[in-house]
C-alpha positions in Angstrom: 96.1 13.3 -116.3 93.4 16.1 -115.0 92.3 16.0 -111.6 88.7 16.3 -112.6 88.7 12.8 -114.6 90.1 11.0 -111.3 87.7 13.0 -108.7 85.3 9.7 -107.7 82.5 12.9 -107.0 80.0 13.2 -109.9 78.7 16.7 -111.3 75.1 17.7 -110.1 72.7 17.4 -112.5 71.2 20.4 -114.4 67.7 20.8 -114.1 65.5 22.2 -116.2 62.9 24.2 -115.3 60.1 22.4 -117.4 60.8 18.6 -115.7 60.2 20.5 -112.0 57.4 18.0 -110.4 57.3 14.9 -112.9 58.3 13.2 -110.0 55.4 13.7 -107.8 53.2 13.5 -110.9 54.4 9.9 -111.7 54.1 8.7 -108.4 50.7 10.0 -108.0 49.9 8.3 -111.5 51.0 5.2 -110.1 49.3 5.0 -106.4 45.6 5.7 -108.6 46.6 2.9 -110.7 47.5 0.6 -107.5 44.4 2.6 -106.1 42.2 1.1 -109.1 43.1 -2.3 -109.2 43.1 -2.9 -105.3 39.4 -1.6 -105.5 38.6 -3.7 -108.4 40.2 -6.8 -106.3 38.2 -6.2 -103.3 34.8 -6.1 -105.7 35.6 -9.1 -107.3 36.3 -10.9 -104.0 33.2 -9.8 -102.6 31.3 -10.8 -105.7 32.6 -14.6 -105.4 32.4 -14.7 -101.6 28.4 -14.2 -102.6 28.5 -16.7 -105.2 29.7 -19.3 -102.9 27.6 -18.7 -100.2 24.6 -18.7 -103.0 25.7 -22.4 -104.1 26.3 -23.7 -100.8 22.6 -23.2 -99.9 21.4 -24.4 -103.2 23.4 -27.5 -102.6 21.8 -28.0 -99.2 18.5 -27.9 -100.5 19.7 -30.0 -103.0 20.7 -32.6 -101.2 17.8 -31.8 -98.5 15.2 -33.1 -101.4 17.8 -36.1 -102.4 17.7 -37.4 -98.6 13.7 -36.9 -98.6 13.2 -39.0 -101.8 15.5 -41.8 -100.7 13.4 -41.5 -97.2 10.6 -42.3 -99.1 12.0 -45.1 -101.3 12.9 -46.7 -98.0 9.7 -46.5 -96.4 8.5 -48.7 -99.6 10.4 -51.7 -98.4 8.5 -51.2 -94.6 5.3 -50.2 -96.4 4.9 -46.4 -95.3 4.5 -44.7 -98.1 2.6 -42.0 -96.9 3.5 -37.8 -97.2 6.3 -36.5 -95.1 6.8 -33.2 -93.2 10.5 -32.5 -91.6 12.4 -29.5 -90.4 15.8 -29.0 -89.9 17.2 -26.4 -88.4 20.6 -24.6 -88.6 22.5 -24.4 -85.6 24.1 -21.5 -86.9 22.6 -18.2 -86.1 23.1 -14.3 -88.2 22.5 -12.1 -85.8 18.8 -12.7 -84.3 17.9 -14.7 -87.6 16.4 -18.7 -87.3 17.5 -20.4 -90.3 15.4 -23.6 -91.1 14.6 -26.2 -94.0 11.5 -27.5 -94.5 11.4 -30.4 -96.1 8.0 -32.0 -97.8 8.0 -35.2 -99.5 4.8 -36.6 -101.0 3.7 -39.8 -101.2 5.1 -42.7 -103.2 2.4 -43.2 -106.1 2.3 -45.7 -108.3 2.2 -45.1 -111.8 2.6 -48.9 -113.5 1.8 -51.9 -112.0 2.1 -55.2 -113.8 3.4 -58.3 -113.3 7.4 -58.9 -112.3 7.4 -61.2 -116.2 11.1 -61.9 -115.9 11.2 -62.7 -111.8 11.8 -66.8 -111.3 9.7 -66.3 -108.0 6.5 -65.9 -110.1 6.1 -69.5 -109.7 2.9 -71.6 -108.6 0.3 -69.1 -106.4 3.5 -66.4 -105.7 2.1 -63.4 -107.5 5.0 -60.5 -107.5 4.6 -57.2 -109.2 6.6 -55.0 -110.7 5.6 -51.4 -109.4 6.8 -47.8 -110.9 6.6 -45.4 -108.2 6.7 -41.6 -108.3 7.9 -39.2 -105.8 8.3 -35.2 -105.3 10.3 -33.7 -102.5 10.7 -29.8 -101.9 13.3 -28.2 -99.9 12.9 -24.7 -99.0 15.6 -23.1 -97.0 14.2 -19.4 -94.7 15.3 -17.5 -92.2 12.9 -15.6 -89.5 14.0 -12.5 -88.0 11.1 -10.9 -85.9 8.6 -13.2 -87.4 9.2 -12.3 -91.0 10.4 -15.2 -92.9 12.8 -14.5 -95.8 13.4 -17.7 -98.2 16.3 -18.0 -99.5 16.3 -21.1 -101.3 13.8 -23.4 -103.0 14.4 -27.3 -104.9 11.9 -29.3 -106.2 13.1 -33.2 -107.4 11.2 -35.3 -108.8 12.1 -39.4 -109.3 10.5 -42.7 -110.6 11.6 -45.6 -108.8 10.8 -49.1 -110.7 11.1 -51.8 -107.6 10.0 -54.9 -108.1 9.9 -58.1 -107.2 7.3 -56.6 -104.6 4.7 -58.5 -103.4 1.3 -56.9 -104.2 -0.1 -55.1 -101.0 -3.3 -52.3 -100.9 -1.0 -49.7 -100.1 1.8 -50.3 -103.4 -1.7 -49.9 -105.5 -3.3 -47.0 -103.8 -4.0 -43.8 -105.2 -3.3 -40.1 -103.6 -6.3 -37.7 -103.6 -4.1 -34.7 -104.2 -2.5 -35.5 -107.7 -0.6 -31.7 -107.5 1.4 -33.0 -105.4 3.4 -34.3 -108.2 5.5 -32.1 -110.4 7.5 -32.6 -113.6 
């Protein structure tokens, strides 16, 4: 047996002279591509922190209109139907910004009146109505920095409540002298 097949030590390899710097080329190949898509990731992440922060305030003026209609359909039951005006504001400041919604909800009008045909109470001199009611509420969401107002968001709902037995009163039958107050 040779002493070279039994030596554990391996032969340096024989470079050539036209693989001098593939090395550094691949590796440089490789940190643009990692380059690339950690760029791309940080774009995308930024794009869907935006998107988010866009739905969360339309779902609070969402909701802002929601609680303004249902306001209204309670003040039918305690007979105030008339317009409301509320603000809200955020707690939460950017910088020297005032964020606010303003909430409007009109008044509930009636669109049907007749009488409650299928209620058991419309018995004797008991007269009960059924009533179809309308309501609009708008939500707009700004922010005020120096005095400049900047909206950021804007909802509109419109809903038809049919509530009866009611028992007929002057305000469940009167009218609203702005009718653009109403929106489909």
């Amino acid at each position: 047996m040779s002493d070279h097949a039994a030596s554990p030590i391996a032969m340096p390899a024989v470079r050539r002279p036209q693989e001098l710097g593939s090395a550094y080329l691949f590796a440089l190949l490789v940190l643009l591509v990692l380059t690339v898509i950690g760029l791309s990731l940080a774009i995308i992440t930024q794009s869907e922190v935006q998107i988010g922060a866009s739905e969360r305030t339309a779902v609070r003026v969402f909701y802002g209109s929601d609680a303004a209609v249902r306001v209204q359909l309670a003040g039918v039951f305690s007979d105030d139907t008339s317009p409301r005006d509320m603000s809200l504001h955020d707690p939460t400041l950017v910088g020297s910004a005032a964020i606010a919604d303003e909430i409007h909800a009109s008044a509930f009008y009636p669109l049907y009146t007749g009488p409650c045909a299928l209620c058991d109470v419309n018995t004797g001199n008991n007269r009960y109505w059924a009533i179809n009611h309308i309501v609009t509420a708008r939500t707009r969401r700004t922010s005020t920095v120096g005095g400049t107002e900047t909206l950021y968001a804007e909802k509109a709902i419109t809903s038809m409540f049919a509530v009866q037995p009611l028992e007929r009163s002057i305000d469940a039958f009167r009218t609203e002298d702005d009718p653009n107050e109403i929106r489909f």
